[in-house]
N, C-alpha and C positions, 0 to 999 in steps of 0.2 A: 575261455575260463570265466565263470562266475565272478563278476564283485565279490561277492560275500558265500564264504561256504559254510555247512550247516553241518556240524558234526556229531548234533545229537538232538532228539525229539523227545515231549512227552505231552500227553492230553492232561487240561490239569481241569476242564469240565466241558461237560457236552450236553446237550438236550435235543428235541428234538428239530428246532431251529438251528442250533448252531454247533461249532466245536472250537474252543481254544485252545492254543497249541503254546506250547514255551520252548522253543527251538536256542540251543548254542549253537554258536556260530563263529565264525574266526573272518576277519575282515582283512583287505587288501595288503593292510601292511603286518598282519600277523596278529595282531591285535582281539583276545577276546572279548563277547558281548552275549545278551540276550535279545532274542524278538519275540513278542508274545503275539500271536498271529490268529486273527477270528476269522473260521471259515463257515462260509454261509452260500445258499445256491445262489446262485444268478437269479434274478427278478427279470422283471417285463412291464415297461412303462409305458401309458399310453395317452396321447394327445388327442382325445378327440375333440376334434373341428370343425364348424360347419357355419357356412354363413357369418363369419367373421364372429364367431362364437364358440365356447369352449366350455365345455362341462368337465367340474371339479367335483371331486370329498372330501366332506368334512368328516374328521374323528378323533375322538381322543386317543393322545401318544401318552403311555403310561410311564416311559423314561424322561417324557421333557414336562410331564404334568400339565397337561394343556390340549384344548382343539384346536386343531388346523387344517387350513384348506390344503390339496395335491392331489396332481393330477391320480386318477387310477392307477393304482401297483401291485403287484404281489407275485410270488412265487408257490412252488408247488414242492415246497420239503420233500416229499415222500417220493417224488415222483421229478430228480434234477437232471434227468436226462431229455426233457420234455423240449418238442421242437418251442423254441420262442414263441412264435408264430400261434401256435396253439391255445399256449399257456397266457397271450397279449390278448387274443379273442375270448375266452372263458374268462377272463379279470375283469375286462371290459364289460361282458356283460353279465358277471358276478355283481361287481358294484355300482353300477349305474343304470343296468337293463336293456343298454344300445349294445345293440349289434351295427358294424359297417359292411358297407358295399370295398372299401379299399382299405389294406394294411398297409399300408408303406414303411419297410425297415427303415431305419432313419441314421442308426448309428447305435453303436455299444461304448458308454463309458464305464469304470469305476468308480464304485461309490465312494471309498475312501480308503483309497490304497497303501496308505502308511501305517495301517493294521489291521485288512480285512482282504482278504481274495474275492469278497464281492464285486459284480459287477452286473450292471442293467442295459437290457437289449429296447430301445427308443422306436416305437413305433406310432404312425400319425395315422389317424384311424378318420376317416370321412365317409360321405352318403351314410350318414346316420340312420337310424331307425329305433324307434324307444319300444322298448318291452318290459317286462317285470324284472327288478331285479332278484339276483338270488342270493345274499350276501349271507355270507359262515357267522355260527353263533357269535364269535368273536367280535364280526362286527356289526353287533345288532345295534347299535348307535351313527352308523355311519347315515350319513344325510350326501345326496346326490344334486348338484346344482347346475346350471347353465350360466356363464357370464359372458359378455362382451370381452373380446380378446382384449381390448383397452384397459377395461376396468381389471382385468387380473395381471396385468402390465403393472400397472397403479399398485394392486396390490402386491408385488413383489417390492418394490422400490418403495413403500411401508412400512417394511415390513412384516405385513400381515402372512405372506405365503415364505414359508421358513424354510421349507423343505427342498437339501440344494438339489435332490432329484430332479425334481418338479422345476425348477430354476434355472438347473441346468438341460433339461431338456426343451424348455422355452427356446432357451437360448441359442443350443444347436439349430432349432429348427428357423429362427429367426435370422443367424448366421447361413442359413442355406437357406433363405426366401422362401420356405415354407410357408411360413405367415408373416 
């Protein structure tokens, strides 16, 4: 049996990124409430690594009014049944222009699950190779960089790199000796 049961649904706005949901719900001990619940596809994070070196982007986030560095991300709205894998190699070299010789799955967290069914699939992408990139009009401000896995260490504990994606996927990978 459920923790919590959900006894009635309604969409109260949707676009083409996302859908929020305002769900009642009846809790353990009988108890009514609401959840307002954002649902969004799954993304595809990617580390790429090389030579004790790691390339980030910059871009402005228009919710926190600000540029910020993180690592390459994004998803494909249109298209949420998409193997990871896929979706981590076209991002990859959507925003930065590398392609890799290795994907290594790494692990899937949630981005924040105390009101969003979002969640992101971690992959460490090495044997680098630079090409052009091809970034969507959207992010035609995005700027493509290489740092010293040190210096973007540094810049987390800053903090300059904000994004717990990005932060958190340092982090897995540094808890698994990755880097």
């Amino acid at each position: 049996m459920s923790d919590i049961r959900t006894t009635g649904t309604r969409t109260v706005y949707e676009n083409r990124w996302m859908r929020v949901r305002e769900d009642a719900i009846v809790r353990q001990d009988g108890s009514p409430g609401i959840y307002g619940v954002v649902e969004k596809t799954d993304f595809a994070i990617i580390a790429p690594v090389d030579n004790g070196v790691i390339h980030l982007v910059e871009q402005y986030r228009y919710p926190v009014q600000g540029r910020y560095w993180e690592l390459p991300q994004g998803s494909w709205e249109d298209a949420p049944g998409t193997d990871p894998l896929e979706l981590a190699r076209a991002e990859l070299r959507e925003e930065t222009g590398l392609t890799a010789q290795t994907m290594r799955h790494v692990g899937h967290l949630f981005e924040c699950y105390g009101y969003s069914n979002q969640g992101f699939h971690i992959y460490l992408a090495q044997g680098l190779r630079q090409g052009e990139a091809r970034r969507e009009h959207a992010e035609q401000d995005m700027i493509s960089r290489a740092f010293p896995l040190d210096q973007v260490m540094a810049m987390i504990t800053e903090g300059i790199i904000k994004d717990a994606a990005t932060v958190a996927t340092l982090g897995l990978l540094r808890l698994k000796g990755l880097i």
